[in-house]
C-alpha positions in Angstrom: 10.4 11.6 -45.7 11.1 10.2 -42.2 12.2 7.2 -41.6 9.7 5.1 -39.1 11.3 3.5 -36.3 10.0 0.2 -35.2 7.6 0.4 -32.2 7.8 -1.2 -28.9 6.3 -2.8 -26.3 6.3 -1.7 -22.2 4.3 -3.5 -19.8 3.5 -2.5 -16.3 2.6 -4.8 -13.5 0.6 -2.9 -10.7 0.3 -5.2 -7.6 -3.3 -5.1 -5.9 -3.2 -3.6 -2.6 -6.5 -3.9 -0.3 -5.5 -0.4 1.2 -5.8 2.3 -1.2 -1.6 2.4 -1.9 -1.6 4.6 1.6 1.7 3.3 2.7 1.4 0.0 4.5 1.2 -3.9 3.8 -2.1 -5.4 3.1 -4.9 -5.5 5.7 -4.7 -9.7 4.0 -1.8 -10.2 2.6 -3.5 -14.0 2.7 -6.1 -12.9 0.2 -4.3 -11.4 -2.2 -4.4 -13.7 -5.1 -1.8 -11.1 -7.0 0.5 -12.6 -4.7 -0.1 -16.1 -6.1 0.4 -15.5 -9.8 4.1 -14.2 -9.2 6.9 -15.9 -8.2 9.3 -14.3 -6.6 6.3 -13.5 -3.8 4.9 -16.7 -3.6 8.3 -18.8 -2.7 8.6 -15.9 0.1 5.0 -16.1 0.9 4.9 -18.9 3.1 7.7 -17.7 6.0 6.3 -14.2 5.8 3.1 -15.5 7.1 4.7 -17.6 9.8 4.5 -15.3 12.6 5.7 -12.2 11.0 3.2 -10.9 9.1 2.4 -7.8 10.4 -1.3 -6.9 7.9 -1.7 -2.8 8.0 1.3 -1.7 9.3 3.6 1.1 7.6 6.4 0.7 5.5 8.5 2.7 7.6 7.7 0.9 10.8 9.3 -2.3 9.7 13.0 -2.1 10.3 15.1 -5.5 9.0 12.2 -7.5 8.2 10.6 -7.2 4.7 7.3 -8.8 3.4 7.9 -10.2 -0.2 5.7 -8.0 -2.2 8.9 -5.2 -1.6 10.5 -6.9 -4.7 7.9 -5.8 -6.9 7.4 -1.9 -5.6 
């Protein structure tokens, strides 16, 4: 007889995106509420939305400047 191995658990967050995952930052990065229930976006939140928010524009277009969500892709 085999002997059963004990099982385990994998969760998976999936971040909400108002774009339809096409490559770019939120048309509102303001109202995403997934953004509020995690951390590590939240505390960077705040100084991405001070004048560098940039909602809808591609990945690849940014260059040194990162919105906080990256942390979590």
């Amino acid at each position: 007889m085999e002997k059963l191995k004990p099982f385990k658990h994998l969760s998976v967050r999936a971040a909400w995106h108002d774009n339809q995952w096409n490559g770019t930052i939120c048309r509102s990065p303001s109202q995403n509420t997934y953004c509020l229930s995690l951390p590590r976006i939240y505390e960077g939140k705040e100084q991405w939305e001070d004048g560098e928010n940039i909602p809808g524009c591609h990945w690849s277009d940014l260059k040194d400047r990162r919105p906080p969500c990256q942390a979590e892709w």
